[in-house]
TITOR-655253 format. One record per residue (C-alpha): y, x, z. Coordinates in steps of 0.001 Angstrom, whole numbers. Each point is the difference from the previous one (the first is absolute). Example, Ala and Ser with C-alpha at 12.3 -4.5 7.8 and 13.67 -1.06 7.14 Angstrom:
       y       x       z
   -4500   12300    7800
    3440    1370    -660
// end
This chain:
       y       x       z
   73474  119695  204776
    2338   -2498    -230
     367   -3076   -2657
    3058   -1667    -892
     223   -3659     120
    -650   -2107   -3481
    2802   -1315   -1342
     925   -3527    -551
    -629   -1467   -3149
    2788    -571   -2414
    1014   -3175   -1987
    2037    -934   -2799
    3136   -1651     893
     -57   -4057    -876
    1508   -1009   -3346
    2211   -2721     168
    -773   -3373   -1072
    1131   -1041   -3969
    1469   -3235     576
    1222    -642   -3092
   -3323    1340   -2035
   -1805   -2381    2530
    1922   -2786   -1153
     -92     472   -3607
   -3839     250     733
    -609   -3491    1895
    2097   -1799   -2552
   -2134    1235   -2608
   -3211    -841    1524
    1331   -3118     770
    1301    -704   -3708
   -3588     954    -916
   -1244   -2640    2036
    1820   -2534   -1009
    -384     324   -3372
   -3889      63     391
      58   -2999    1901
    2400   -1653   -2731
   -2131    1167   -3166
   -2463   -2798   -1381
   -3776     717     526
    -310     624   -3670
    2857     481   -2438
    1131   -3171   -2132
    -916    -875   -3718
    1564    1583   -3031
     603   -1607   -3218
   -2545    1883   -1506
   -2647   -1748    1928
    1056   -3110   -1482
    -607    1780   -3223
   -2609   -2311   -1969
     131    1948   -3606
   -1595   -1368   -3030
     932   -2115   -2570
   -1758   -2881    1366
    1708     528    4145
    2257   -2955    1133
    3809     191    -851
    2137    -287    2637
    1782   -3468     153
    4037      31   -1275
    2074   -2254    2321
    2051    -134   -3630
   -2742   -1354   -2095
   -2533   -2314    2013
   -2940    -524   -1676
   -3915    -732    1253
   -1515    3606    -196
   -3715     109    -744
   -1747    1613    3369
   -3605   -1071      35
    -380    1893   -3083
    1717    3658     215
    -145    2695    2957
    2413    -624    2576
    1245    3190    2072
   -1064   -1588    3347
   -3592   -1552     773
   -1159   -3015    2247
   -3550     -97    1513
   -1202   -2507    1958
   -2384    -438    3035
     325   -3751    2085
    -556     553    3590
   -2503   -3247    -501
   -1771   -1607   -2515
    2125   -2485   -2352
    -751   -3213    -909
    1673   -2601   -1707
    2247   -2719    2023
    -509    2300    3107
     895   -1622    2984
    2341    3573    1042
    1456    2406   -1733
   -2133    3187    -661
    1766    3529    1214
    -215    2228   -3139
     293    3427    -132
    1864    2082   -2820
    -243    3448    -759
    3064    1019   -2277
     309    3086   -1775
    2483    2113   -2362
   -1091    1086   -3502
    -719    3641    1375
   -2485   -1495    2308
    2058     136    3567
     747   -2913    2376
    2664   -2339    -233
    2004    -995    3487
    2490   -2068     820
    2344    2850     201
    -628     329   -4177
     935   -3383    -479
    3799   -1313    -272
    -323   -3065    3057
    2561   -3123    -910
      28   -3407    -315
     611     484   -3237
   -2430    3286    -808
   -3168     281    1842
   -3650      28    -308
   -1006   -3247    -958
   -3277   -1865   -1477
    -441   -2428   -2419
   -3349   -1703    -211
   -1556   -2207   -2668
   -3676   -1638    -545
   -1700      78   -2705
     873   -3994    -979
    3629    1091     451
     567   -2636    2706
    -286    1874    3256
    3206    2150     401
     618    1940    3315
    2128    2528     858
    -341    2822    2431
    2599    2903    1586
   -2995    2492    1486
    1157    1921    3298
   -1091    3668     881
   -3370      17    1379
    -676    3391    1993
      -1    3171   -2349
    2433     652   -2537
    -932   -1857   -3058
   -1770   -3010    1404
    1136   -3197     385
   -1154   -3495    1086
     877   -3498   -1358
   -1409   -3139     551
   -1549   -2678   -2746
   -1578   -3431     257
   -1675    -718   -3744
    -169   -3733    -798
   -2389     920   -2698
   -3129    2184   -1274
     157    2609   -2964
    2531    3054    -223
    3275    -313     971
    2171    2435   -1520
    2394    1898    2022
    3235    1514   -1425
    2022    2446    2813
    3602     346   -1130
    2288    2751    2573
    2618    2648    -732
   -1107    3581     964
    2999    1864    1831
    -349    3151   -2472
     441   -2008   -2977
    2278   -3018    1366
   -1249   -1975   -3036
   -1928   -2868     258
   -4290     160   -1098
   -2695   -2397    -424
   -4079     660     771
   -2678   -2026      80
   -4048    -825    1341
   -2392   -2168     115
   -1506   -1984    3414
   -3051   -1935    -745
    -867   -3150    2244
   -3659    -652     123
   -1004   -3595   -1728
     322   -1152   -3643
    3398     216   -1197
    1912   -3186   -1206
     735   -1174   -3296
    3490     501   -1203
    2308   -2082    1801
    1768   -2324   -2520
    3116   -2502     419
    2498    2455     485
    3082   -1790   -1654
    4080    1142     260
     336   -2810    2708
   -1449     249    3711
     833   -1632    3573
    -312    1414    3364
    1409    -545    3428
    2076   -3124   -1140
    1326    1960   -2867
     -55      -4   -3803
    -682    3501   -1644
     446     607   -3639
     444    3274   -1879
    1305    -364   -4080
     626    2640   -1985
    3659    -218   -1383
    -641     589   -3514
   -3014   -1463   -1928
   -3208    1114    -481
    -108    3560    1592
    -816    2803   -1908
   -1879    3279     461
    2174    3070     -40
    3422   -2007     579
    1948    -448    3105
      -5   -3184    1560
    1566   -1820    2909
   -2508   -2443    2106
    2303   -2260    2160
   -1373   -1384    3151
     934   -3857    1583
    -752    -948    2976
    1105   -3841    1395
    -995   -2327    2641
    -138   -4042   -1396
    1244   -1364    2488
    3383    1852    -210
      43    1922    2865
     564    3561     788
   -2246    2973    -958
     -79    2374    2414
   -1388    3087   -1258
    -100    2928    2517
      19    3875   -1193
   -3160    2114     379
    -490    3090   -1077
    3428     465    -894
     392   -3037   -2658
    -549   -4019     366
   -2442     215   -2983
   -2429    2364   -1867
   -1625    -416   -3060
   -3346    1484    -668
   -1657     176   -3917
   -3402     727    -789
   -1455    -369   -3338
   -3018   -1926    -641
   -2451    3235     432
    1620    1644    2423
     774    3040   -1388
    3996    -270     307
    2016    -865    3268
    3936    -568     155
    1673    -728    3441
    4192    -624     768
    1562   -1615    2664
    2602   -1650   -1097
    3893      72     323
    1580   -1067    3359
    1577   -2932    -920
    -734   -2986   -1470
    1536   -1701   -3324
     725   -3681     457
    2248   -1094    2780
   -1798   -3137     532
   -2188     622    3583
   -2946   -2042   -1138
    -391    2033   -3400
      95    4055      -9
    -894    1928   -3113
    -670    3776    -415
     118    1400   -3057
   -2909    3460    -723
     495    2052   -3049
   -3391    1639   -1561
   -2038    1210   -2833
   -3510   -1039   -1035
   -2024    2885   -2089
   -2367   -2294   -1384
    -406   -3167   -1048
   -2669   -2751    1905
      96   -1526    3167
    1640     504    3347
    -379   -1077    3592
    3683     571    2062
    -439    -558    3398
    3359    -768    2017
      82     533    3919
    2749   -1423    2077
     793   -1084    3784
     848   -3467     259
    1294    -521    3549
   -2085    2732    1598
   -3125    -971   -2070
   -1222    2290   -2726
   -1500   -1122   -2995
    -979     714   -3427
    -402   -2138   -3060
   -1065    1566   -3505
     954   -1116   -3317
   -1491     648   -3600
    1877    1816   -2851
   -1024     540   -3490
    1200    3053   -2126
     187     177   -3790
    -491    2831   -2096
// end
């Protein structure tokens, strides 16, 4: 009996190729990665994270109304804490790397990306001892992780300094104030006395008079800056930080901080006297240390001065 042969196998003819839908494919898988590779490891702040609440939370600052704003004493919506890389001790030979963990009201990190970066707007520290007479400033510098930072300081003295942070969050673009404490080991100082409206440094004569006598609490006042050189030569004051001057107020407890740079240009014509005139508001009446920073010739220095506020 015979058999007939198997028969070949049969296959399905080939389907053409889909140029186009392979196209429209690669560019979207390419548009995917792209965009993953562009997005931020975590999302940036909102303004509700700089949310404080309560009647007793910081106010934002008013470029409109300048005033010293009482920090020490009411919730901020960012906080500082501190950990130095070594110990600290008072006239330290170097500078001590400290690190700073800042964080929103709602409890997540604060990066650089959160914070508006300028000469004029950025994350800056201003530091004051207990005596009032050491004053330092500080611009910390992302440190690793999102939300720490890393700033060096070099106290000249024991006690608690106090340290007041003042930045403007991206979300909010409006300018905010915290503040926290860094103890030094060692008995703190006395308070410092002396401070007058009259001080020199690097060959120059400081002197800062209010232009209306006495200041009050509660009333707007103008504090007007002069700086000249005896011996009649030129002062050459060099910008920083986006102004040739800032003015720093603290009051005698350290509970309220005010800080302006001051207009671009000077107001007398003559090269060995410049004067600078800041406008502000004092909420209560006592005393006052202002503390004026400035770049003589590539030098920076600061002098302070004393005010006294009357009810």
């Amino acid at each position: 009996m015979a058999f007939a042969e198997d028969s070949p196998p049969t296959h399905p003819a080939p389907q053409p190729i889909r140029w186009p839908q392979v196209a429209w494919i690669s560019l979207a898988a390419a548009a995917l990665i792209a965009t993953l590779h562009l997005l931020p490891g975590r999302p940036l702040l909102r303004p509700v994270d700089f949310a404080a609440g309560g009647p007793d939370s910081i106010e934002f600052c008013d470029p409109q109304n300048p005033r010293i704003i009482a920090v020490a004493a009411r919730s901020s919506s960012v906080t500082l804490n501190f950990a130095p890389m070594a110990p600290l001790e008072a006239v330290s030979p170097s500078p001590v790397r400290v690190l700073l963990a800042l964080r929103s009201a709602s409890g997540r990190d604060v990066g650089a990306e959160d914070l508006v970066s300028s000469p004029e707007a950025s994350f800056r520290l201003f530091i004051l001892s207990a005596d009032l007479a050491d004053f330092q400033t500080a611009q910390p510098v992302p440190e690793g992780r999102r939300g720490a930072w890393v700033f060096e300081f070099a106290p000249r003295t024991a006690g608690t300094y106090r340290v007041f942070a003042d930045m403007t969050p991206v979300a909010t673009g409006r300018e905010l104030y915290a503040s926290a404490d860094l103890t030094v080991p060692g008995a703190p100082p006395r308070k410092a006395g002396g401070f007058t409206s009259r001080a020199e440094a690097d060959g120059c004569v400081f002197s800062l008079q209010p232009s209306v006598r006495p200041l009050y609490a509660h009333r707007p006042a103008i504090l007007r800056l002069a700086i000249t050189r005896p011996d009649g030569g030129a002062t050459r004051l060099l910008t920083f930080q986006g102004a040739p001057v800032h003015l720093a107020i603290f009051d005698e407890g350290r509970s309220g901080f005010f800080s302006a740079p001051t207009p671009s240009g000077a107001k007398d014509s003559d090269a060995s006297r410049l004067s600078f005139d800041f406008a502000v508001s004092f909420p209560d009446p006592g005393r006052y240390v202002a503390w004026v920073r400035a770049d003589i010739a590539g030098h920076e220095t600061a002098v302070p001065f004393a005010l006294e506020v009357t009810p």
